[in-house]
C-alpha positions as CSV (number, residue, x, y, z in Angstrom):
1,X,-89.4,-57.0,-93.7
2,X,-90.5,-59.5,-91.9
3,X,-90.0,-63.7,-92.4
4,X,-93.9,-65.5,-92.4
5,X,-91.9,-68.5,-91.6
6,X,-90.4,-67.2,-88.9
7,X,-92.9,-65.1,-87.1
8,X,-96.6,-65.7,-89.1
9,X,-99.2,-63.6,-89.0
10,X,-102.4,-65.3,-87.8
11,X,-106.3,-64.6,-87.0
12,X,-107.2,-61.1,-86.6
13,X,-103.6,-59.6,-86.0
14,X,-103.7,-59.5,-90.0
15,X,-105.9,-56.9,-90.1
16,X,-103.4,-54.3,-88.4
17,X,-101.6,-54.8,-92.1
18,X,-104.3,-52.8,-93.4
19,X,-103.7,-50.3,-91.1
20,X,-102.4,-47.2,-93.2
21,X,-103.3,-49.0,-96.5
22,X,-105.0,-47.7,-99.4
23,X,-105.3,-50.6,-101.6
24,X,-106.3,-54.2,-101.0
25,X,-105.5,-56.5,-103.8
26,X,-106.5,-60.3,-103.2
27,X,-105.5,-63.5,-106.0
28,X,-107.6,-65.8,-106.0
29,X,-106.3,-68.4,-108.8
30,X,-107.1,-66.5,-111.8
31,X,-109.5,-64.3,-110.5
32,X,-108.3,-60.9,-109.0
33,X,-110.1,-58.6,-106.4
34,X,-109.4,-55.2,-105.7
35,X,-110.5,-53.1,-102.4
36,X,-110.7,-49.2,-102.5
37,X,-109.9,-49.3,-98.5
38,X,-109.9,-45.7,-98.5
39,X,-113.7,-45.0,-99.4
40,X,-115.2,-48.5,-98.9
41,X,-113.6,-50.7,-96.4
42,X,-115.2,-54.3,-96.2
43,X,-116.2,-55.6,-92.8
44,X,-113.3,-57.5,-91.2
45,X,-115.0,-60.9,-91.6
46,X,-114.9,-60.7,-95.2
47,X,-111.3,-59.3,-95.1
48,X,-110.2,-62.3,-92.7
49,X,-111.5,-64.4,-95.0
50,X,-109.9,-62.8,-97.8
51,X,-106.4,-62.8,-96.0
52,X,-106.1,-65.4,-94.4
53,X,-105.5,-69.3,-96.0
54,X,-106.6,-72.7,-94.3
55,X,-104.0,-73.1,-91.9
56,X,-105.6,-69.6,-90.2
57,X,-102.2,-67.5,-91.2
58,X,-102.1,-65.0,-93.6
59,X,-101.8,-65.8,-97.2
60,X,-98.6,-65.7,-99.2
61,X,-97.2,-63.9,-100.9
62,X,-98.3,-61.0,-99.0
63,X,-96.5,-57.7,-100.3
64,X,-97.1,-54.0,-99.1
65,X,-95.8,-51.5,-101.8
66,X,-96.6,-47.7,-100.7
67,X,-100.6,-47.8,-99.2
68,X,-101.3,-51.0,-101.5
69,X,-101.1,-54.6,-99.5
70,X,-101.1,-57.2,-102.0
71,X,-101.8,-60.8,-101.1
72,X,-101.2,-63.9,-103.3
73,X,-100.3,-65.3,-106.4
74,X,-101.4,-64.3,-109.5
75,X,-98.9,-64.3,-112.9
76,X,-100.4,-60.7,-114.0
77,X,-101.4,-59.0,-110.6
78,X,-97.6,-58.7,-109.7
79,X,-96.0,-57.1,-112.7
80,X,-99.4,-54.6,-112.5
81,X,-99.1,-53.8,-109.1
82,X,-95.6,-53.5,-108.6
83,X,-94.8,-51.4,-111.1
């Protein structure tokens, strides 16, 4: 595990996270997008956009759970996701 506050991941090293990964889930407020990275991986300027927040360091929370990399909040993407 590692701390964001400690060590943050920022600008393109995030997408070595996807490295290995299946799955890309992405909350954005209520809205939730998924990513088959396996058959259809986007181009990395969409994914940095996707991971990363203002401050140019990845989004929180960011979670990997087997080959799925989940990244922000959302009340029902969790529990779905996680289980």
């Amino acid at each position: 595990m590692q701390s964001a506050a400690k060590e943050p991941i920022a600008g393109e090293d995030v997408l070595s996270l996807l490295d290995g990964m299946d799955e890309l889930f992405v909350a954005q407020g209520k809205k939730v997008l998924h990513f088959d990275l396996a058959t259809e991986r986007p181009a990395d300027e969409e994914l940095l956009g996707l991971l990363l927040g203002r401050s140019g360091k990845l989004r929180a929370p960011a979670l990997r759970r087997g080959s799925r990399l989940i990244v922000g909040y959302n009340q029902e993407l969790l529990p779905a996701t996680l289980s």
